[in-house]
C-alpha positions in Angstrom: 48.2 -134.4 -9.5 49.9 -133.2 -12.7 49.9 -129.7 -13.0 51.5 -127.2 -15.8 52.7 -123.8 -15.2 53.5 -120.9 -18.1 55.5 -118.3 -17.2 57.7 -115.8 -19.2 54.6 -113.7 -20.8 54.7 -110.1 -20.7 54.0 -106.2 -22.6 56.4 -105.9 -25.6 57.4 -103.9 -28.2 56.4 -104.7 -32.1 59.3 -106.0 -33.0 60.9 -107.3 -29.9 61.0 -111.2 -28.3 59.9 -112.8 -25.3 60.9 -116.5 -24.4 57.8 -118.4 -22.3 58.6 -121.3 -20.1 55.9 -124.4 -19.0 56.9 -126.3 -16.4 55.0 -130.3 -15.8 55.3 -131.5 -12.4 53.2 -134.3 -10.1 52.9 -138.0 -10.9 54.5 -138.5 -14.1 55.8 -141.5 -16.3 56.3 -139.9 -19.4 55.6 -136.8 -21.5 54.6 -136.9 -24.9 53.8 -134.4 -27.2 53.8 -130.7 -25.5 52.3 -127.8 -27.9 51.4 -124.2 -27.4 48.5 -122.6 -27.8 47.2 -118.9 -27.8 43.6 -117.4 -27.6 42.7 -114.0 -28.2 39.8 -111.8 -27.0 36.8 -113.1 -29.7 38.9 -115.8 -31.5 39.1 -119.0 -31.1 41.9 -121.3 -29.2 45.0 -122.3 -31.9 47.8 -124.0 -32.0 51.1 -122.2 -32.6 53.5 -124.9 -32.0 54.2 -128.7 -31.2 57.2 -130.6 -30.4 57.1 -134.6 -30.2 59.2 -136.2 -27.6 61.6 -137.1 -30.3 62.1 -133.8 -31.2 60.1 -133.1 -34.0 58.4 -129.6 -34.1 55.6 -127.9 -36.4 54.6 -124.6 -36.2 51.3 -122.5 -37.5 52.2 -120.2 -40.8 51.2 -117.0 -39.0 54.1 -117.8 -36.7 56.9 -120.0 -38.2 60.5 -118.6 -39.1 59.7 -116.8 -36.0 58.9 -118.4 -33.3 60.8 -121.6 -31.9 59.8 -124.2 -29.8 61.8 -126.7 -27.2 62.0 -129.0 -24.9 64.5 -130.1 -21.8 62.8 -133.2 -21.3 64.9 -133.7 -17.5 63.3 -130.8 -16.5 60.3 -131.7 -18.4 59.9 -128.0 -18.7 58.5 -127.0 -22.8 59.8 -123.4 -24.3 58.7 -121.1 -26.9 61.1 -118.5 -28.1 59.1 -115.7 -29.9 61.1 -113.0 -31.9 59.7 -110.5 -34.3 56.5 -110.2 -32.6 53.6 -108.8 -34.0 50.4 -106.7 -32.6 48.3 -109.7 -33.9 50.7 -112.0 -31.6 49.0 -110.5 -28.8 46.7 -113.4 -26.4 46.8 -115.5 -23.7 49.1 -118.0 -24.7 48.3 -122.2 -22.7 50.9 -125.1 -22.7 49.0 -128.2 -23.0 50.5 -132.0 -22.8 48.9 -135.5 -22.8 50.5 -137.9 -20.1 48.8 -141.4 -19.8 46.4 -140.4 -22.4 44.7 -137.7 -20.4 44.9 -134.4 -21.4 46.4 -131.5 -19.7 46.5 -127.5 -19.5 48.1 -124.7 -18.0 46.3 -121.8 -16.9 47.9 -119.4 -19.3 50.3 -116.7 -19.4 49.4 -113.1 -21.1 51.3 -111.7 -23.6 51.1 -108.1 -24.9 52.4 -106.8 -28.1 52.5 -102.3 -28.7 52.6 -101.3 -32.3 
């Protein structure tokens, strides 16, 4: 079974950074794409960041010169570096990945942002 695990989230500051980890493990062949989500209380699920196996990244506006996303594909582990955070940062942010064309989520990791 392939499973996918965040960790890193946390309560910051405005202002201050947090670095979120997702870690794939089970029976894998190959990772693709691996992109973060968020969801906040009321809104809906969006994407905040995507990195192709190549290395190619995109990012959301709301987020972008700020955030940074990457991968260590022997570890197949997936990163997300967030500086500058915001009050409207604030969710439950999910790692998400496609292996053998089925899709795949983590359970989320809560992050906190004080103005």
């Amino acid at each position: 079974q392939v499973q996918l695990v965040e960790s890193g989230g946390g309560v910051v500051q405005a202002g201050g950074s947090l670095r979120l980890s997702c870690g794939v493990s089970g029976s894998i062949f190959s990772v693709g794409a691996m992109e973060w989500y968020r969801q906040a209380p009321g809104k809906q699920r969006e994407l905040v960041a995507l990195i192709l196996s190549g290395g190619s990244t995109n990012y959301a506006d709301s987020v972008k010169g700020r955030f940074t996303i990457s991968r260590d594909n022997a570890k197949n582990t997936v990163y997300l570096q967030m500086n500058s955070l915001k009050p409207e940062d604030a969710a439950v942010y999910y790692c998400k990945t496609v292996i053998r064309g089925y899709a795949y989520w983590g359970k989320g990791t809560q992050v906190t942002v004080s103005s």
